[in-house]
BALOBA-1460 file (C-alpha; in Angstrom, 3 decimals):
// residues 309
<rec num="1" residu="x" x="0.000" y="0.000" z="0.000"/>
<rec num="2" residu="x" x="1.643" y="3.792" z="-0.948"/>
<rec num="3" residu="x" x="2.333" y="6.084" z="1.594"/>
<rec num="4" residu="x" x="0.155" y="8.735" z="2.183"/>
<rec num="5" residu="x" x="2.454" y="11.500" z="2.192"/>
<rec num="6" residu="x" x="3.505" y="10.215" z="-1.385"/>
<rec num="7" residu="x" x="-0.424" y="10.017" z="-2.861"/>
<rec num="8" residu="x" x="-1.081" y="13.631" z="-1.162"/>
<rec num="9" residu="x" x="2.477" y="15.131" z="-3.156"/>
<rec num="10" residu="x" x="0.997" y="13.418" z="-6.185"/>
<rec num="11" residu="x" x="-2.720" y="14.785" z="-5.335"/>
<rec num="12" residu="x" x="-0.957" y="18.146" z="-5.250"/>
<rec num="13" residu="x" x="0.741" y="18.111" z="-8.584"/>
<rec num="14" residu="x" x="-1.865" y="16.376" z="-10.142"/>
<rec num="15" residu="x" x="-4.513" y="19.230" z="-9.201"/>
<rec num="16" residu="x" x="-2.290" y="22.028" z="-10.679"/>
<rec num="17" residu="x" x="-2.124" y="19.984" z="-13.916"/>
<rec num="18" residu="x" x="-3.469" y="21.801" z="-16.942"/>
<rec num="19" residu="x" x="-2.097" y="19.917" z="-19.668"/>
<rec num="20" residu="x" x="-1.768" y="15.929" z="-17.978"/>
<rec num="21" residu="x" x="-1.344" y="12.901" z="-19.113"/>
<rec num="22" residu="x" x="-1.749" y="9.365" z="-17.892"/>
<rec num="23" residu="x" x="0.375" y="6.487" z="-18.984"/>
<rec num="24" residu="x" x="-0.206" y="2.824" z="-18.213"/>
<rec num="25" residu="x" x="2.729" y="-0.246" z="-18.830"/>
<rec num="26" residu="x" x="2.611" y="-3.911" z="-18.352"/>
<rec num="27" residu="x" x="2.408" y="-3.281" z="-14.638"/>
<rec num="28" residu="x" x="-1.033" y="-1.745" z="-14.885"/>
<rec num="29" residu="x" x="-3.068" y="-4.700" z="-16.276"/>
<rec num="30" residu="x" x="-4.323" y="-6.701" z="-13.698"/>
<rec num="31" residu="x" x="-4.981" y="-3.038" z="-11.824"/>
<rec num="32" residu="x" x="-6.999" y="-2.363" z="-15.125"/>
<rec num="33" residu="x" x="-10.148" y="-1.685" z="-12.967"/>
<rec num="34" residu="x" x="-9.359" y="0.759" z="-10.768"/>
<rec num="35" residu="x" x="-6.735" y="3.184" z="-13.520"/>
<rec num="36" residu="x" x="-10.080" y="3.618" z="-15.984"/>
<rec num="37" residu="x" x="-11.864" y="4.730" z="-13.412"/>
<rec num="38" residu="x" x="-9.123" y="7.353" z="-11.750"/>
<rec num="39" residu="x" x="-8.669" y="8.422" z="-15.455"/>
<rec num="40" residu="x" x="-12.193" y="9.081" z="-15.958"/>
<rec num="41" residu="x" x="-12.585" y="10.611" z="-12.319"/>
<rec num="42" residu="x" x="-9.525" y="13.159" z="-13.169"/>
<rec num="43" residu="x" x="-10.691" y="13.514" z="-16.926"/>
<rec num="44" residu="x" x="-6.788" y="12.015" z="-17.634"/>
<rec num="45" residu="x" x="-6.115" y="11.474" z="-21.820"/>
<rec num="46" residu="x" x="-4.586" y="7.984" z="-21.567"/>
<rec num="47" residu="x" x="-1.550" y="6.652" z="-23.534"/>
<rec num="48" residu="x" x="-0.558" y="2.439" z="-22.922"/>
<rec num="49" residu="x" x="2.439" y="0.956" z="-23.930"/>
<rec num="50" residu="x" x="2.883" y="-2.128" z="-26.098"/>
<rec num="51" residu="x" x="2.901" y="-4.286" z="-22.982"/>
<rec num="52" residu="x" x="-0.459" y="-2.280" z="-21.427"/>
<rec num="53" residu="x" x="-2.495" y="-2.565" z="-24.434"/>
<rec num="54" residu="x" x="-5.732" y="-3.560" z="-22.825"/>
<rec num="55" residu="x" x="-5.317" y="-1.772" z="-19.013"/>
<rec num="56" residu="x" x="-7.433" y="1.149" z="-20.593"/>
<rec num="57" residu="x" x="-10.563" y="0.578" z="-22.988"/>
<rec num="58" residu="x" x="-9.185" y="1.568" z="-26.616"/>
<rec num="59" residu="x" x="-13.236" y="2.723" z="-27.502"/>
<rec num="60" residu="x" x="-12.710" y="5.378" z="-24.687"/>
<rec num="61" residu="x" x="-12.625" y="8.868" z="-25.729"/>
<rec num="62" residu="x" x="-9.711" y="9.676" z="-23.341"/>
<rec num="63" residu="x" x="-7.248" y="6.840" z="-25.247"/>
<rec num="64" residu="x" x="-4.939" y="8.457" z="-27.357"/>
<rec num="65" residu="x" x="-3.124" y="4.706" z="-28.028"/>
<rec num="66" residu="x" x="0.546" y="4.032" z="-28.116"/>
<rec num="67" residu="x" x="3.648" y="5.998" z="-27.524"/>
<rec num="68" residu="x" x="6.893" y="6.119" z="-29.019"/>
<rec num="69" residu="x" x="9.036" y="4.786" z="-32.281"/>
<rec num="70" residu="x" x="5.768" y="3.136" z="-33.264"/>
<rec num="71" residu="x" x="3.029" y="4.866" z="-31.482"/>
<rec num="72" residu="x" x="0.100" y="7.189" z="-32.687"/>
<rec num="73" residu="x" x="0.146" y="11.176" z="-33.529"/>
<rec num="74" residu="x" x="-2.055" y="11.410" z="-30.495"/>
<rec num="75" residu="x" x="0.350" y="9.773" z="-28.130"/>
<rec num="76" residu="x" x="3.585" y="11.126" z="-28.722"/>
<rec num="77" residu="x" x="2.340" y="14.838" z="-28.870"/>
<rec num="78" residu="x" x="0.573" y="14.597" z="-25.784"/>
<rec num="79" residu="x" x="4.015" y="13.452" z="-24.029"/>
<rec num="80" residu="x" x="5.748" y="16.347" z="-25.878"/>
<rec num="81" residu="x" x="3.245" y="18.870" z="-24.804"/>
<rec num="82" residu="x" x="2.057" y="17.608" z="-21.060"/>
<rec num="83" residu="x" x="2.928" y="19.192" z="-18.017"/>
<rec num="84" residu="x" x="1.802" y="16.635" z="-15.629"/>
<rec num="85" residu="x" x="2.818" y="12.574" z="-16.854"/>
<rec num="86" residu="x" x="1.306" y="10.173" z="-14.366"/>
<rec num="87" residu="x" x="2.866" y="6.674" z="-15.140"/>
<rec num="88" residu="x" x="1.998" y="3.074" z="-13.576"/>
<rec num="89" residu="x" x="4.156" y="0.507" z="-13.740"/>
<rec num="90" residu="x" x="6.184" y="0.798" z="-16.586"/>
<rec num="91" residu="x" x="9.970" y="1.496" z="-17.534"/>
<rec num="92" residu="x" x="10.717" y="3.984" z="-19.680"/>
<rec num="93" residu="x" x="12.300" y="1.943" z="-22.621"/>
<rec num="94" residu="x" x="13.991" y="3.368" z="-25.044"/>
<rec num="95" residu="x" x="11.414" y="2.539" z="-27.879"/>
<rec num="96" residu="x" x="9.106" y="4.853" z="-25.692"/>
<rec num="97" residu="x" x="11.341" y="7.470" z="-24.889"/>
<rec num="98" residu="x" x="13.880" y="8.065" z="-27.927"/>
<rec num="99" residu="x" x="16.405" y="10.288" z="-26.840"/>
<rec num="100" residu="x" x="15.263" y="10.792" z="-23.160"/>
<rec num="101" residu="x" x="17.089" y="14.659" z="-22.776"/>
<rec num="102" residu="x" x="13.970" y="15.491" z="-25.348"/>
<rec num="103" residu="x" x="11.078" y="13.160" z="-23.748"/>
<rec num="104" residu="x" x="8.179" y="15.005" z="-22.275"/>
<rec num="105" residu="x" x="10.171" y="18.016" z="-21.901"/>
<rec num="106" residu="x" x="7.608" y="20.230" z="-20.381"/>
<rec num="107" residu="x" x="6.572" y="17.292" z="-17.403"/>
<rec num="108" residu="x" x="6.193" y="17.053" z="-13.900"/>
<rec num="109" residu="x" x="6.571" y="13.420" z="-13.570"/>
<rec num="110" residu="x" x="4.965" y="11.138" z="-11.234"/>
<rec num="111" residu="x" x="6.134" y="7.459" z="-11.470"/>
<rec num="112" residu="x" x="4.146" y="5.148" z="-9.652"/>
<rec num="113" residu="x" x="5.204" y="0.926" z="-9.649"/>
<rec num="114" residu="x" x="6.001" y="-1.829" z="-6.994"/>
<rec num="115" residu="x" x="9.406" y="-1.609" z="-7.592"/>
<rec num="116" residu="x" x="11.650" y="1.183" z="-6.635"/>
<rec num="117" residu="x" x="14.354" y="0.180" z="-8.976"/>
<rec num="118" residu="x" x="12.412" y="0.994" z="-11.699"/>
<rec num="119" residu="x" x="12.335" y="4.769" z="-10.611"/>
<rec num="120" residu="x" x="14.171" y="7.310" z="-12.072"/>
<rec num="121" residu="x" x="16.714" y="4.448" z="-13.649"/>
<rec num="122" residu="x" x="15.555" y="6.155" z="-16.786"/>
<rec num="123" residu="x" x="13.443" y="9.262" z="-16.652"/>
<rec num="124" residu="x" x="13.844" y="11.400" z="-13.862"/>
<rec num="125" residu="x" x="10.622" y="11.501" z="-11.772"/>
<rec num="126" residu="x" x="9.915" y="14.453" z="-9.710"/>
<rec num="127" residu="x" x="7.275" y="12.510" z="-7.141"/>
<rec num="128" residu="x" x="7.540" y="8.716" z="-6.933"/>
<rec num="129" residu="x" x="4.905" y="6.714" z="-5.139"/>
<rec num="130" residu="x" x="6.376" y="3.059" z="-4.519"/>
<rec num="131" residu="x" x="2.866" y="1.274" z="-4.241"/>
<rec num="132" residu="x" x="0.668" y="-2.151" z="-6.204"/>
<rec num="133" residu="x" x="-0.919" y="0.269" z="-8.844"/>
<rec num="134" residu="x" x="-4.430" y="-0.869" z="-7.888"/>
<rec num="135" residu="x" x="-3.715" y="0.381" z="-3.805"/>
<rec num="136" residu="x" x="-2.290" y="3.396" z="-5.103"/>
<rec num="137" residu="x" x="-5.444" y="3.899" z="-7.589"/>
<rec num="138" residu="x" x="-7.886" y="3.216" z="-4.854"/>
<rec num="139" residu="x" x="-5.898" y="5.622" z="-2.819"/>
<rec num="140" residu="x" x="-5.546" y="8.850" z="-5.025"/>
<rec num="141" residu="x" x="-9.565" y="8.276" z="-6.094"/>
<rec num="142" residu="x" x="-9.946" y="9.152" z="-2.478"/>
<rec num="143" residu="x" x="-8.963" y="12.734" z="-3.505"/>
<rec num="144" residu="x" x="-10.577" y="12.667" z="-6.980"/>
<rec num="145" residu="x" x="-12.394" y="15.271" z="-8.522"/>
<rec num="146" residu="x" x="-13.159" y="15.766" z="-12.243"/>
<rec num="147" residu="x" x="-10.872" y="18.348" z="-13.361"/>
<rec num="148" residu="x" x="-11.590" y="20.681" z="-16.369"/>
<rec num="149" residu="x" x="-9.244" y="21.410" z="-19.330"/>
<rec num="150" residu="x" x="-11.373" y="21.389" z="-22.448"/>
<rec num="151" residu="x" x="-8.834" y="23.216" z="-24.548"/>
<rec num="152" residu="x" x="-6.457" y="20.317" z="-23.926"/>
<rec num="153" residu="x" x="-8.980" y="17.393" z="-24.890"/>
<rec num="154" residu="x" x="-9.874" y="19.441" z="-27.585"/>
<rec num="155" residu="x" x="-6.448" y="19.317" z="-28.916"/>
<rec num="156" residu="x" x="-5.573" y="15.493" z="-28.016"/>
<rec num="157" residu="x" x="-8.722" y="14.494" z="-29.623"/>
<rec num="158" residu="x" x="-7.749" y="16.537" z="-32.877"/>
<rec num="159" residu="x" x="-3.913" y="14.748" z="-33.120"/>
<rec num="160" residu="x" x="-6.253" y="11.639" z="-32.616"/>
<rec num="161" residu="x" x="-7.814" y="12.163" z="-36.095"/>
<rec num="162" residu="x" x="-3.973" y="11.617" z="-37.787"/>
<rec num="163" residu="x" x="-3.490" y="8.443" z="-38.230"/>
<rec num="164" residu="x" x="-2.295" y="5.851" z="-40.873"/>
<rec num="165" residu="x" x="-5.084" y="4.638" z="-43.173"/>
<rec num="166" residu="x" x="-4.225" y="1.242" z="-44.823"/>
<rec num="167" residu="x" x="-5.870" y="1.269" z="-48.014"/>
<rec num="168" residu="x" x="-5.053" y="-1.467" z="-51.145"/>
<rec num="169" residu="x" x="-3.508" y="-4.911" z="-50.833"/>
<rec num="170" residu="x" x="-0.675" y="-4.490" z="-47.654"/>
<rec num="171" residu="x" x="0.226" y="-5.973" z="-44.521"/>
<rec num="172" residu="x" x="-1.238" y="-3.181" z="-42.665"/>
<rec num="173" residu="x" x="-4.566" y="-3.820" z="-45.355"/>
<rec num="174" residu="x" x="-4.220" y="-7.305" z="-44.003"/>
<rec num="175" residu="x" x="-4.146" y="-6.902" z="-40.207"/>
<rec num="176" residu="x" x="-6.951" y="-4.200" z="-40.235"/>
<rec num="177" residu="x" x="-8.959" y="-6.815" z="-41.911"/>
<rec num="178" residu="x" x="-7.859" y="-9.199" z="-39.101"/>
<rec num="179" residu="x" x="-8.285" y="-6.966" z="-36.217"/>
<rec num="180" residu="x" x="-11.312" y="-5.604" z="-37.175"/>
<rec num="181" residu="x" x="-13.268" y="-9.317" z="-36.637"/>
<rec num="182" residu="x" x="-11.929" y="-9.705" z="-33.116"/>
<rec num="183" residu="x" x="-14.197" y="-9.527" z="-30.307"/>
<rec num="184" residu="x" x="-13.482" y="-8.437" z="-27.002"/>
<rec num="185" residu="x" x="-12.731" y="-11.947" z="-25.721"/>
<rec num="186" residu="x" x="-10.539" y="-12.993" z="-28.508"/>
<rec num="187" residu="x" x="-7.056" y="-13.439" z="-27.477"/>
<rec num="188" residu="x" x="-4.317" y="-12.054" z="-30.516"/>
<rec num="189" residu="x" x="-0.750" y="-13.281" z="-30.068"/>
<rec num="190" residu="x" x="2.044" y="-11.993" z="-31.991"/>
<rec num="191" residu="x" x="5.580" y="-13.046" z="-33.142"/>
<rec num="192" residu="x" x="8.176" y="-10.167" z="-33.265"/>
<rec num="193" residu="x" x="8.708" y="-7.361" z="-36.232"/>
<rec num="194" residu="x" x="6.555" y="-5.311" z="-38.540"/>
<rec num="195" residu="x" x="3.286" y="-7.045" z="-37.895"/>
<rec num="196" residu="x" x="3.508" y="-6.857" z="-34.382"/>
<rec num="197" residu="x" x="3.886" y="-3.329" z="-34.339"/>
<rec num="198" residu="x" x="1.030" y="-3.075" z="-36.878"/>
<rec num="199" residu="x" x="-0.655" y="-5.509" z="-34.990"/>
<rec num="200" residu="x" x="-0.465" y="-3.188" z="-31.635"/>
<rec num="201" residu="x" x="-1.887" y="-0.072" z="-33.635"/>
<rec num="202" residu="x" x="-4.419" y="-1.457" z="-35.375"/>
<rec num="203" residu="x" x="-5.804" y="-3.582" z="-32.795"/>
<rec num="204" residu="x" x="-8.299" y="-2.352" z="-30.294"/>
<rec num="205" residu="x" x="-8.551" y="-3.826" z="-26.790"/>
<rec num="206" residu="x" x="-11.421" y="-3.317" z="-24.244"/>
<rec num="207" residu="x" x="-10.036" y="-5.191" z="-21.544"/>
<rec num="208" residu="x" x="-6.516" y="-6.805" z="-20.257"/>
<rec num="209" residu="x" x="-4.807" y="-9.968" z="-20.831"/>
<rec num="210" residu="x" x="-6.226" y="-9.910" z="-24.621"/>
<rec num="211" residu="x" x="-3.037" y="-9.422" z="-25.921"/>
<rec num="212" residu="x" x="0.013" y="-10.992" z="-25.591"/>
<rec num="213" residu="x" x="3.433" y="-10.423" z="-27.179"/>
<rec num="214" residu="x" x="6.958" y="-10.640" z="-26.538"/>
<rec num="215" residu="x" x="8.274" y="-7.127" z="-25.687"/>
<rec num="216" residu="x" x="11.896" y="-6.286" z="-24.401"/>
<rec num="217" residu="x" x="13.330" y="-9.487" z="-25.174"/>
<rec num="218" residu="x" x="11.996" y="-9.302" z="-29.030"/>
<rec num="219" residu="x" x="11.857" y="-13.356" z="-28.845"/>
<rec num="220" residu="x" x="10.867" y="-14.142" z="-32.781"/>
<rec num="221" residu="x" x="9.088" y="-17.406" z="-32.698"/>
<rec num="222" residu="x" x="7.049" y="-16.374" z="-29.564"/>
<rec num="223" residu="x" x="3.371" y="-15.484" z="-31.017"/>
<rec num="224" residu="x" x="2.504" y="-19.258" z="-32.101"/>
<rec num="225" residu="x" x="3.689" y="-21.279" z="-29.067"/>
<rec num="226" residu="x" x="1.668" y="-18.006" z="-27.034"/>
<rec num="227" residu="x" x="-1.151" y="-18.270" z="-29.079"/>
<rec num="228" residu="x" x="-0.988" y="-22.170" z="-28.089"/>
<rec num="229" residu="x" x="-1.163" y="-21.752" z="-24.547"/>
<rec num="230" residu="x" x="-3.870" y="-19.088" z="-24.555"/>
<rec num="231" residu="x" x="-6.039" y="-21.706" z="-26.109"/>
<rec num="232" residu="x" x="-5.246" y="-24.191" z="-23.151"/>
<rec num="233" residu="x" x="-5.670" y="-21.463" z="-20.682"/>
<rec num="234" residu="x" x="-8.982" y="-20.670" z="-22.065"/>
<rec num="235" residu="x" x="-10.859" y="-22.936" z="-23.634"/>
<rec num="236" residu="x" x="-13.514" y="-21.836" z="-25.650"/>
<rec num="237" residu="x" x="-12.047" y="-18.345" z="-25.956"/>
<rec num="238" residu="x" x="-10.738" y="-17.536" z="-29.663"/>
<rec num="239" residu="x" x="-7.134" y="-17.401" z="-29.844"/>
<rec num="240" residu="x" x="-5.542" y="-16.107" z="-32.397"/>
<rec num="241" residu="x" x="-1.903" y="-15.670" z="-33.879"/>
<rec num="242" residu="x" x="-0.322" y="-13.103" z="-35.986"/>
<rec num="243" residu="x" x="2.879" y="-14.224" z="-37.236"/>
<rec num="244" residu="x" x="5.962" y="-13.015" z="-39.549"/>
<rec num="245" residu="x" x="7.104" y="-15.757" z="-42.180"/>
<rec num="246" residu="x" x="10.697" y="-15.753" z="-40.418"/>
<rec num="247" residu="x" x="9.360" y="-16.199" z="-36.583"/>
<rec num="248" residu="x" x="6.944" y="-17.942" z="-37.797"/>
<rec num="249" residu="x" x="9.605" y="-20.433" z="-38.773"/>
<rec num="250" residu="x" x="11.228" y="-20.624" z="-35.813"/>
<rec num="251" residu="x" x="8.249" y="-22.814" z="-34.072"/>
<rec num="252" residu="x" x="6.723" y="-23.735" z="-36.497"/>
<rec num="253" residu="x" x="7.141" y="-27.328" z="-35.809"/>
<rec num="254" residu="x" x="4.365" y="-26.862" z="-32.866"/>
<rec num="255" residu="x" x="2.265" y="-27.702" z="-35.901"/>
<rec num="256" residu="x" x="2.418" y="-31.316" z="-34.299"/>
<rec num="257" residu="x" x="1.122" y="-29.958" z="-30.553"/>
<rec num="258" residu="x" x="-1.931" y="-28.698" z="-32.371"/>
<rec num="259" residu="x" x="-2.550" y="-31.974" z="-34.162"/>
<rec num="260" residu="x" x="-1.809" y="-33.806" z="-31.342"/>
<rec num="261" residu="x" x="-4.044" y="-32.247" z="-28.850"/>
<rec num="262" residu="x" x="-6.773" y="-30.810" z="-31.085"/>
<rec num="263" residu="x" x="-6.062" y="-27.184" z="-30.084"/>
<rec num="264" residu="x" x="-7.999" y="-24.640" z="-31.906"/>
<rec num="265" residu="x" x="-5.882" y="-21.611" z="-32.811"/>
<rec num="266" residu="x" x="-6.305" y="-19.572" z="-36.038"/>
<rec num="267" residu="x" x="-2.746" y="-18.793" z="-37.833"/>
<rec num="268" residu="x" x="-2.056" y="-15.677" z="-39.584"/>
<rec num="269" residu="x" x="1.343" y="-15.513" z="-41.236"/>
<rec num="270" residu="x" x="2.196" y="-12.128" z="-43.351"/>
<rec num="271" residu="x" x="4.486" y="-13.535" z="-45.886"/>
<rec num="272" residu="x" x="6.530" y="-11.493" z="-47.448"/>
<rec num="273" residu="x" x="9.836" y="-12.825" z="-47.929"/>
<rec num="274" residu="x" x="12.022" y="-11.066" z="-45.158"/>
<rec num="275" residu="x" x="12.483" y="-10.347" z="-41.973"/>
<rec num="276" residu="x" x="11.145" y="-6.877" z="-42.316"/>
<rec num="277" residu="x" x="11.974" y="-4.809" z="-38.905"/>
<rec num="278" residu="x" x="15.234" y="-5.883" z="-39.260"/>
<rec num="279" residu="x" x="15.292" y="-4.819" z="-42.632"/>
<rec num="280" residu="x" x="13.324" y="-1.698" z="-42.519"/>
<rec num="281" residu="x" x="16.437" y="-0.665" z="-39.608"/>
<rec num="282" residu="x" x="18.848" y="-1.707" z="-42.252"/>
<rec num="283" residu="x" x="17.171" y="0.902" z="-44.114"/>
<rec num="284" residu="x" x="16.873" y="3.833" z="-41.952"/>
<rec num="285" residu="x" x="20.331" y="3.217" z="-40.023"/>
<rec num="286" residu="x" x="22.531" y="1.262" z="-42.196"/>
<rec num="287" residu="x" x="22.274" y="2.882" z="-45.515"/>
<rec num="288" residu="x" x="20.117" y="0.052" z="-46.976"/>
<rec num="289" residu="x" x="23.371" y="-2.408" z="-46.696"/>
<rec num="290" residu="x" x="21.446" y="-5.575" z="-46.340"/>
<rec num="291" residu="x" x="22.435" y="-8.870" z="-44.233"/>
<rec num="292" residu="x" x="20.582" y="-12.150" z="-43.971"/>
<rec num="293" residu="x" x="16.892" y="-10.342" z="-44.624"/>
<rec num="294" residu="x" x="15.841" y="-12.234" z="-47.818"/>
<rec num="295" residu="x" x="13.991" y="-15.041" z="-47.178"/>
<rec num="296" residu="x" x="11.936" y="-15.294" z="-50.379"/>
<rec num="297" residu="x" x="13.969" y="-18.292" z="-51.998"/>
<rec num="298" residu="x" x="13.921" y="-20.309" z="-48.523"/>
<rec num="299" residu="x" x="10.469" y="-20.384" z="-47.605"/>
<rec num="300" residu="x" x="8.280" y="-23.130" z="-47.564"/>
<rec num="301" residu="x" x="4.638" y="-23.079" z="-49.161"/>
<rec num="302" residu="x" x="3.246" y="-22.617" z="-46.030"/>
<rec num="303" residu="x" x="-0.383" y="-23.903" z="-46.622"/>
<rec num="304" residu="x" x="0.786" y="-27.483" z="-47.646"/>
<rec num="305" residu="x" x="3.827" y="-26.965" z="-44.806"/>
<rec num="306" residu="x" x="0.149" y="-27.102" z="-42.516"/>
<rec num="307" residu="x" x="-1.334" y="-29.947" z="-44.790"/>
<rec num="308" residu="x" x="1.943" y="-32.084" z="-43.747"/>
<rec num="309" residu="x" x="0.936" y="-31.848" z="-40.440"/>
C-alpha cells in the first residue's frame, strides 16, 4: 500500500495539472479496474504501452493509443506537450522514450510501480509513489475530482484524427482486416517485427490480458507457441496468432502440438519474404546495406507446410 504522504504530493501536482497525461505499462493490467476509473474521475487522456495494451478501454474517448518509435500522432504529442505525466508501472524503454534529454520536456513526472528500482533508472521523476498500482489507484480516487481542461482534450482528440489509413492490398490492409473481426474476448498473439507493431496499432482492446506479445526481449518465434497456450488457458475463448514468415519459422514445428491435442488456434502468417523490422532498420540506419533479410527463396509453401501436419 503507498504512503500517504507520497499520494497527497501526487494529489498536489496532479490538481495544478493543466495539460496531464496518464500512462499505463505492463504493470497496470491486472490493476486495469481501478486506472479507468481514476482516469475518468480526473478527466486524464490515456496513452498504454505495447505491454499495457488492454489496461485502458481503446473505444474510450480519453485513449490516445501508443507511444513512441511506433506509437500514434495522439500519443507522442501529448508526451511532448504535457505538463503533468502520471505513469503506472512501466519502464521507460527506449522505444518509448527516444532520446530521453527530449522526452516530455515540459513534465512534472509522477512514477508510480512496486518496484523502486524501476524509478528514475531512466526518466527522472519528480514525485515517486512506490505502491501495487491498484492500492495506489484506490488511494488517489480518495482525492478525486473531475478536473476541467477542455482546450487540452480538444487538442488530443484533434492529433487523434492523424493516423495511418491502410488502403489497397498491404500488410497493414491485411491486419486491419484481421483486427477488425476480433471480439473483445478474442485473445491475438504476436511473433516479433513489422506485424507486431502493426498488430499493436491497429488492434483495439477493451479489456486486459487480450493481448500478448513478446516485448523487451523481441523473442521471434514467440506469437505461435503463445497463441498455443492461450487456447489451453482458455478454452472456448478464440485465440488467435499473428505471425511473420521468419518467426513464424522458428516454431513452427508446434504444428504437431496442435494436431496432437486438437487445439484450436487460427494462424495468420504475413508472408513477405524477409524479416522486415530488421530490414526496414537496415534501411533507416545502415544505408540500406542488407544482411541475412531475404527469405523469399527459402520459404516453404506454407499452406501445404500445414497440410503435412
Amino acid at each position: 500500500k503507498p504512503r500517504e504522504s507520497e499520494i497527497l504530493e501526487a494529489v498536489r501536482i496532479l490538481k495544478q495539472a493543466k495539460q496531464p497525461v496518464m500512462m499505463m505499462g505492463g504493470g497496470s493490467l491486472d490493476a486495469s479496474k481501478e486506472l479507468t476509473e481514476l482516469a475518468r474521475a480526473f478527466n486524464l487522456p490515456v496513452i498504454t504501452t505495447l505491454m499495457g495494451l488492454g489496461a485502458f478501454p481503446a473505444s474510450d474517448p480519453l485513449w490516445l493509443g501508443m507511444p513512441g518509435m511506433h506509437g500514434s500522432v495522439a500519443a507522442n504529442r501529448a508526451i511532448s506537450n504535457a505538463d503533468v505525466l502520471l505513469a503506472f508501472g512501466m519502464r521507460f524503454d527506449d522505444r518509448v522514450t527516444g532520446k530521453i534529454s527530449r522526452f516530455a520536456p515540459h513534465a512534472t513526472i509522477v512514477h508510480i510501480d512496486i518496484d523502486s528500482a524501476e524509478m528514475s533508472k531512466l526518466v527522472r521523476a519528480h514525485a515517486t509513489v512506490k505502491a501495487d498500482a491498484a492500492e495506489a489507484a484506490k488511494s488517489l480516487l480518495e482525492h478525486a475530482h473531475h478536473m476541467e481542461h477542455p482546450e487540452w482534450i480538444e487538442k488530443v482528440l484533434e492529433w487523434k484524427e492523424r493516423f495511418v489509413r491502410h488502403t489497397g492490398w498491404s500488410a497493414g490492409y491485411a491486419i486491419k482486416a484481421i483486427c477488425d473481426q476480433l471480439g473483445p474476448d478474442d485473445i491475438l498473439s504476436t511473433d516479433v517485427g513489422q506485424h507486431q507493431m502493426l498488430s499493436a496499432q491497429l488492434a483495439r482492446f477493451e479489456k486486459p490480458r487480450r493481448w500478448l506479445t513478446s516485448g523487451g526481449l523481441g523473442t521471434m518465434g514467440f506469437g505461435f507457441p503463445a497463441a498455443i497456450g492461450a487456447a489451453l488457458a482458455e478454452p472456448g475463448v478464440r485465440s488467435i496468432v499473428i505471425a511473420g514468415d521468419g518467426g513464424f519459422q522458428m516454431t513452427a514445428q508446434e504444428l504437431a502440438t496442435l494436431t496432437r491435442y486438437k487445439i484450436p488456434v487460427k494462424i495468420a502468417v504475413i508472408n513477405n519474404s524477409f524479416l522486415g523490422m530488421v530490414r526496414q532498420w537496415q534501411e533507416m540506419f545502415h544505408e540500406n546495406n542488407y544482411s541475412e533479410v531475404f527469405l523469399g527463396n527459402d520459404n516453404p509453401d506454407f499452406l501445404t507446410l500445414a497440410d503435412a501436419y
